[in-house]
N, C-alpha and C positions, 0 to 999 in steps of 0.2 A: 459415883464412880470410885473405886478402889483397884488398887495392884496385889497379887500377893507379892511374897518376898523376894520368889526368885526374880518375877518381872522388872519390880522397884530397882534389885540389886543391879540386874541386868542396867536400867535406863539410865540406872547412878553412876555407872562402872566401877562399884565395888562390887565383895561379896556377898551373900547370904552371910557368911560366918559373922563377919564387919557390923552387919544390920543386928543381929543376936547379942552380938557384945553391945552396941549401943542400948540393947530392951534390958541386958544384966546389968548398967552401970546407971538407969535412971535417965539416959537421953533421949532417949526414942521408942516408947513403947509402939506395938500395933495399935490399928485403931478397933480392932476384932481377933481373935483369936477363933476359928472356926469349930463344927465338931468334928471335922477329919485330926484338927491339930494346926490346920494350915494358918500361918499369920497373914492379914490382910490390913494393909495401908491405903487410909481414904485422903484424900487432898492437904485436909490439916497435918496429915503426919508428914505426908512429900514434903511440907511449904518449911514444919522444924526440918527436914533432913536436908535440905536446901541451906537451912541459916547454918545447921553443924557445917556441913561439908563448907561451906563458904569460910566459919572461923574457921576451920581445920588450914586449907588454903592460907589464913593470912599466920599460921602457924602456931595456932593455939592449942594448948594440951587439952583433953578432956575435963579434966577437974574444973579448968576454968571455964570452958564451954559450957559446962552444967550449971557453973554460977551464974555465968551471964544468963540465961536462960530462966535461972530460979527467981532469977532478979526483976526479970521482966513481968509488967503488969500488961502492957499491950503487946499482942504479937503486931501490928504493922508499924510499931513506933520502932520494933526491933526491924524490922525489915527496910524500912528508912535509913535508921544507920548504917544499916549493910550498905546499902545501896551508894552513902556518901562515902563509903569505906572503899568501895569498889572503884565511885566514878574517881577517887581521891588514886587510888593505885592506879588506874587508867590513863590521869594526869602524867604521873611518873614513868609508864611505861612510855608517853608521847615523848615526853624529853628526852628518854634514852633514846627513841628513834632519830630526833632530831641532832642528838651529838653523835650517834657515830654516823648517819650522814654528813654530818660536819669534818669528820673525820674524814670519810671516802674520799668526799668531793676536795679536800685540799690535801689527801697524798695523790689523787690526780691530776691536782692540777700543778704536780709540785712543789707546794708549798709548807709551809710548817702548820702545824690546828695550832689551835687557842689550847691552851689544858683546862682552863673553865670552862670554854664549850664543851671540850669533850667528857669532863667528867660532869654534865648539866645532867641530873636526871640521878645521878649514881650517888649523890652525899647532896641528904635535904635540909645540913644546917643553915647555908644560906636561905633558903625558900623560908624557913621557919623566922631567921634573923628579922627576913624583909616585911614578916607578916606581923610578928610581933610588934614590929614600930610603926607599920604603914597600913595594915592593914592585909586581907586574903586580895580582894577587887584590886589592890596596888599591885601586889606580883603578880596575877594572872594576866594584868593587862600589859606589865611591863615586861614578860616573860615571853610573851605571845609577840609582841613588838620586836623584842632582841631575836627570839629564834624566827622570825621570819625574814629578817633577814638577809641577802646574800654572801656569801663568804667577803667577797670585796666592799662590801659596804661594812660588815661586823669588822674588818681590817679599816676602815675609815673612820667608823666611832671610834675604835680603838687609839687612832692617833691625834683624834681630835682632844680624847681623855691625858693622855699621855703629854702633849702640849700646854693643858690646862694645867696639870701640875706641874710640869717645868717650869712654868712660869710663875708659878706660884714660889714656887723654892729657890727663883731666881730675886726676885722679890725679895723672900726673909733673908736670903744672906746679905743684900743689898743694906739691910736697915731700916727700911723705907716703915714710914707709922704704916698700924691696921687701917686708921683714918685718911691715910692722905688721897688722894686724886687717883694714884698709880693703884692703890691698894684695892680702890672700891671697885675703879675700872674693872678690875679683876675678880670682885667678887660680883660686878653686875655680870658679869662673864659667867661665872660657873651657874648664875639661877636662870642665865636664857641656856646654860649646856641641859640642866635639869629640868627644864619646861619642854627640852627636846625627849625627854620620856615618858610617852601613858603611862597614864594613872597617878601620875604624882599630886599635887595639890598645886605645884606652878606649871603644869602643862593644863589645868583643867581652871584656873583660873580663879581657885579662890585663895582670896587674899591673907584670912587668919590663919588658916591652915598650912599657906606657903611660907607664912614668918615662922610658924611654929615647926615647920621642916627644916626651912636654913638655919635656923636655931641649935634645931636638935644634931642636923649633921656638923656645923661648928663642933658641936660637943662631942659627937662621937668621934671627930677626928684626933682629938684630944684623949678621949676615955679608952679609947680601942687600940692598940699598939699596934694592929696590923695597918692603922692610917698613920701612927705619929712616923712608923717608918717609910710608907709613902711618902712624904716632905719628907722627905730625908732625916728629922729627928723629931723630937716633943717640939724644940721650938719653933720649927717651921709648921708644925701643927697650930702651938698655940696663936702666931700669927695668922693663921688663916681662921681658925675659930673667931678670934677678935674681929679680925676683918668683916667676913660673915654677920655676925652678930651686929658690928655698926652699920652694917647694906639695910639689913633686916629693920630695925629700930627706926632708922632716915629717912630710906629710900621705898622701901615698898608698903 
């Protein structure tokens, strides 16, 4: 089976002219040239003019389209990537759906949104953060868990969170050791709050994994300013770090 040009252009919704330029610059030749002159496109050319137009879509120039392409030894190794390229944008377009419903449903119900709900989906450096330390399977699962959701329940976690650190920073100002009774109590507190979210390594039950998460988060609370000022400063941080860090070592 083949197309000529105008059919292909036609089925692409570009033009003829578009398809020509790609035969001048080395992307997409025909698969035939006829003897009227006509260019004729058999399956292999549709399948490249499917991967262009697909990078073009995720906003790539041609020069680099042709690299990626020149680069390629397999064509369905290349069409694989597309393909996690695409389910990957697919991901992103679900979260946007899911925050500005987020949005709707609480300017109708009166209420104020989260601005992390609403901007879920629109800035992927969290997604990236939580992947890099935890893993892709830890945010998709814990992603999937927050946005489903109801508004009054995402206001419930919310104050349950809220509570845990009050109490945390009530604690450091107090003096109270990372060790003592009141402190642990508190950090047994945040590893049953984190075992309330799929995918983590304390909701799922393994135990190296979960010392090596309270660990790790001790530290980031510490290393990341955006937590030393959740506890209201570095040392309310580094108390909870400690804290953490002695649950972790004793107790689990």
């Amino acid at each position: 089976m083949e197309w000529t040009i105008q059919e292909l252009a036609a089925r692409a919704g570009i033009t003829s002219r578009t398809l020509r330029h790609y035969d001048r610059v080395g992307l997409l030749a025909p698969s035939r040239v006829g003897a009227n002159g006509y260019r004729y496109y058999d399956p292999g050319s549709v399948a490249r003019l499917q991967r262009i137009l697909l990078m073009r879509r995720l906003g790539m120039g041609l020069p680099a389209i042709a690299e990626v392409l020149a680069d390629e030894v397999d064509t369905c190794d290349g069409l694989r990537a597309h393909i996690a390229a695409l389910e990957e944008e697919r991901d992103r377009i679900e979260r946007q759906i899911r925050s500005v419903r987020h949005t709707l449903e609480a300017l109708q119900a009166g209420a104020e949104p989260q601005m992390d709900v609403m901007l879920a989906g629109f800035n992927d450096h969290s997604k990236d953060e939580v992947i890099s330390r935890w893993g892709e399977r830890a945010f998709q699962v814990s992603n999937d868990w927050w946005h489903g959701k109801t508004l009054d329940q995402q206001r419930a976690w919310k104050q349950t969170t809220e509570d845990l650190v009050a109490a945390w920073v009530a604690a450091a100002k107090a003096g109270v050791s990372p060790a003592s009774e009141h402190a642990q109590s508190l950090a047994a507190r945040h590893v049953r709050w984190l075992s309330e979210i799929p995918g983590t390594p304390t909701a799922e039950g393994d135990r190296e994994r979960s010392i090596a998460m309270v660990k790790g988060l001790g530290d980031m609370y510490v290393d990341d300013p955006r937590f030393a000022a959740m506890y209201d400063d570095a040392a309310g941080a580094t108390f909870v770090r400690d804290a953490l860090h002695t649950y972790a070592r004793t107790q689990m």
